[in-house]
C-alpha angles and dihedrals in degrees: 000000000000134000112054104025094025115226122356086216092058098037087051084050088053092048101044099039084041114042108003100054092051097043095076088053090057093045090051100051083054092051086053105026095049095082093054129123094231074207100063131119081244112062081031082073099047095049086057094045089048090044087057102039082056090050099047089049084052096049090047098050083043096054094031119024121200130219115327091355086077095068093064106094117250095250093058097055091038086057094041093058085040093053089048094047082056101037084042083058100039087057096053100265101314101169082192097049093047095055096048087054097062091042091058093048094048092048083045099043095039088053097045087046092048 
């Protein structure tokens, strides 16, 4: 099984070390997590962990930039940080919506500024 897709031995590595090995995790987590009230003081708090561990990773590839990231200009990743805190407030708080917001204004803003 070679040519389009490489070696089987190495795709069915792929599969099992990648999919396989985490699915049980997530089916798991359903198998626990199904039961629980999303209002709870519980996932309250790891939402807000979560919340935090996302904006320190932001903060760091804002400071620090690593590999190609490091050629956009500061004031295009300052105001994309800046465009997905408003967009992440303008759709009522959608963490997913407001980074992809910023995503959308640094690809914008590193390809109009070459």
């Amino acid at each position: 099984m070679t040519g389009l897709f490489g070696d089987g031995h190495a795709i069915a590595l792929l599969l099992f070390a990648g999919f396989l090995s985490n699915e049980v995790w997530r089916v798991l987590g359903l198998v626990i997590g199904g039961g629980i009230d999303e209002g709870s003081e519980f996932l309250v708090w790891v939402r807000a962990v979560a919340a935090a561990i996302l904006a320190g990773v932001i903060a760091q590839i804002l400071i620090s930039p690593p590999g190609a990231l490091a050629a956009v200009p500061d004031v295009v990743r300052y105001g994309a940080v800046a465009v997905g805190f408003a967009v992440y407030l303008a759709a009522r708080k959608s963490v997913f919506v407001g980074v992809a917001a910023g995503e959308i204004v640094v690809l914008a803003g590193a390809w109009w500024m070459g």
